[in-house]
C-alpha positions in Angstrom: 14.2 10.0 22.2 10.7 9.3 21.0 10.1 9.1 17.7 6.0 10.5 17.0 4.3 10.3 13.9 0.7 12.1 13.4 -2.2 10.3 11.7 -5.2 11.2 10.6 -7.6 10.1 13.3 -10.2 9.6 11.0 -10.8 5.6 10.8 -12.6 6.2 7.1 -8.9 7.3 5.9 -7.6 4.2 7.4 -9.9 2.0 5.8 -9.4 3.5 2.1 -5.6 3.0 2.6 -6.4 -0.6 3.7 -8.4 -1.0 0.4 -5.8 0.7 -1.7 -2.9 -1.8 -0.5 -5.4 -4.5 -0.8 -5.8 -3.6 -4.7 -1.8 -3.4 -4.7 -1.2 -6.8 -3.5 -3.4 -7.7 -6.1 -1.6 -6.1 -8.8 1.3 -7.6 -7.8 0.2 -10.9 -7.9 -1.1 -10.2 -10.9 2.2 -9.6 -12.3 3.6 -12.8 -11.2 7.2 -11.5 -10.4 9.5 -13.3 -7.9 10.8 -9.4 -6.8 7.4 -8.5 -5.6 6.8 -11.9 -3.9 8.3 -10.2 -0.6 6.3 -7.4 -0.8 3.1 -9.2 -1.5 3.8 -11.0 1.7 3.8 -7.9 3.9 0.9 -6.7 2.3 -1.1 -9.3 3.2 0.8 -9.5 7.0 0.2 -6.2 7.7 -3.1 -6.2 6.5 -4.1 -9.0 8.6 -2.8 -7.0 11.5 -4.3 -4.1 10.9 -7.6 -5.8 10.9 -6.8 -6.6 14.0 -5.8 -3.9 16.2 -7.0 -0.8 13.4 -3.3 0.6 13.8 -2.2 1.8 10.7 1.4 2.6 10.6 2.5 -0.9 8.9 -0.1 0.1 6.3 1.6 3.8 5.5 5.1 2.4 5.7 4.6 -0.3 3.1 2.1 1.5 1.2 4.9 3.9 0.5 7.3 1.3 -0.3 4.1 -0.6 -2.8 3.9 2.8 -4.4 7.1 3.5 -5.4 7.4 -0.1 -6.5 4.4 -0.2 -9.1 5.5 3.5 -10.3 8.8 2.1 -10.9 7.3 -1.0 -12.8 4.8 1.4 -14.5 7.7 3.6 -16.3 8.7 0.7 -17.9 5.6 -1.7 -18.4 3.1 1.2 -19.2 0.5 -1.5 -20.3 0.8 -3.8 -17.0 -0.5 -1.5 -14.6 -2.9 1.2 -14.5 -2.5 4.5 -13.3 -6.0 4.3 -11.0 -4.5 2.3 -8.9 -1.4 4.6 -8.2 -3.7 7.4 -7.7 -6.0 6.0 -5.3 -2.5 4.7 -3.4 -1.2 7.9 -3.7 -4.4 9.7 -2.1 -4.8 7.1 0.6 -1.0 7.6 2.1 -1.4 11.8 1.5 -4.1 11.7 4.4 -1.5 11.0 6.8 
């Protein structure tokens, strides 16, 4: 069985999601916490690869996993991160 996921084939969408996980990985560093170090580090892998051969899917996967990680550390550090950020996250993985 073959699993198939559809993607926008629009490359502009895939470069504003790269940008959003970009500005992520930088919030994350920016909070300095050992629980985000792993997530930080497939951030930067996968956006590395996807410079490389423009396929997305690593992107969307850990996007997803980046937004529901800085949402959770929003509810309870409202002041530590931004809610630009989430949006423009949120936007980029909703074109999928």
């Amino acid at each position: 069985m073959t699993l198939t996921i559809t993607m926008s084939e629009n490359p502009v969408h895939h470069l504003e999601l790269e940008q959003a996980c970009k500005e992520a990985r930088d919030k994350f560093s920016q909070l300095d916490s050992e629980g985000f170090k792993s997530l930080v580090e497939k951030l930067d892998y996968l956006i590395v690869s996807f410079n490389a051969d423009k396929n997305p899917i690593g992107l969307y996967e850990v996007g997803e996993e980046a937004l529901t990680a800085l949402t959770a550390y929003k509810a309870k550090n409202t002041r530590k991160v931004a809610q630009k950020p989430l949006d423009t996250l949120d936007k980029a993985l909703k074109v999928r």
